[in-house]
C-alpha positions, 0 to 999 in steps of 0.5 A, a space after each residue: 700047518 701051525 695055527 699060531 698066525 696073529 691077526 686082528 680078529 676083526 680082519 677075520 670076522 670082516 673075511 669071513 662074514 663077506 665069504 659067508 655072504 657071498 655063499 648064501 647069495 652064490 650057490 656055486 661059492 657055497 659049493 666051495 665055501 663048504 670044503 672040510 679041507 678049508 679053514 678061515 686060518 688058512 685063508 687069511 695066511 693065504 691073503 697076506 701072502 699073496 698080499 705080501 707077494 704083491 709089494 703093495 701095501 693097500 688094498 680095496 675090501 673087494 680086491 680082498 675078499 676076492 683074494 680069499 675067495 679064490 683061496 676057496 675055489 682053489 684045490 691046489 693051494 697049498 704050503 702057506 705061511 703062517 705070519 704076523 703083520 697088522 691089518 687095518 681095518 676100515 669100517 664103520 659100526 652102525 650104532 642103535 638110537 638106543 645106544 647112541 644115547 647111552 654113549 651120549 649119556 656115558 660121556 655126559 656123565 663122565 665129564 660131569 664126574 670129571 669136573 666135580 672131581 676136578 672142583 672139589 680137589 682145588 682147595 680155595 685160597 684162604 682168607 686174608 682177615 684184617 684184624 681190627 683192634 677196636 670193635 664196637 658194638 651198640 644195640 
């Protein structure tokens, strides 16, 4: 099978992280999970087809990973295609309290250098100087 298929790699390492944990809490799923002749290419081109076959475009994270693990368990399954497509990917990422002040401090210091940059490109108005014929001056 051609090993040209482009998905995301977070759709990849979001499949294969939930397989692996489901193999390390499964020992009847690690049994299938450890198959040489499997690979994470050929589930996720299984995924999409079955995907595509459905006709429905959304699904839950677990209707997914239940795709991809019966790819596992199945022997039989066979002749995929690759395809391209996109993928969406919703999950959050669990930020430090060490890097949610840096991201803070990153932003803060990008406004900061966005406004001096800013100040300093206007030029200010230049002054109108009334000319006075007559100065006087008495100490």
């Amino acid at each position: 099978m051609s090993k040209d298929i482009k998905v995301s790699d977070p759709f990849k390492q979001v499949v294969l992280a939930e397989l692996t944990r489901r193999a390390e809490l499964d020992p009847l799923f690690a049994k299938s999970f450890s198959k040489p002749n499997k690979n994470i290419d050929d589930c996720i081109s299984y995924v999409l087809n079955t995907v595509k076959q459905s006709g429905i475009c959304g699904f839950t994270d677990d209707e997914v990973f239940g795709i991809a693990a019966h790819y596992w368990d199945e022997d039989d399954i066979a002749n995929l295609e690759p395809m391209k497509c996109k993928v969406v990917v919703n999950h959050t990422i669990q930020l430090t309290a060490e890097e949610i002040q840096a991201a803070k401090k990153e932003a803060r210091d990008e406004v900061m250098n966005a406004e001096m940059n800013r100040l300093r490109a206007t030029k200010p108005a230049p002054r109108k100087v009334e000319e006075s014929n007559s100065l006087s001056f008495e100490f």
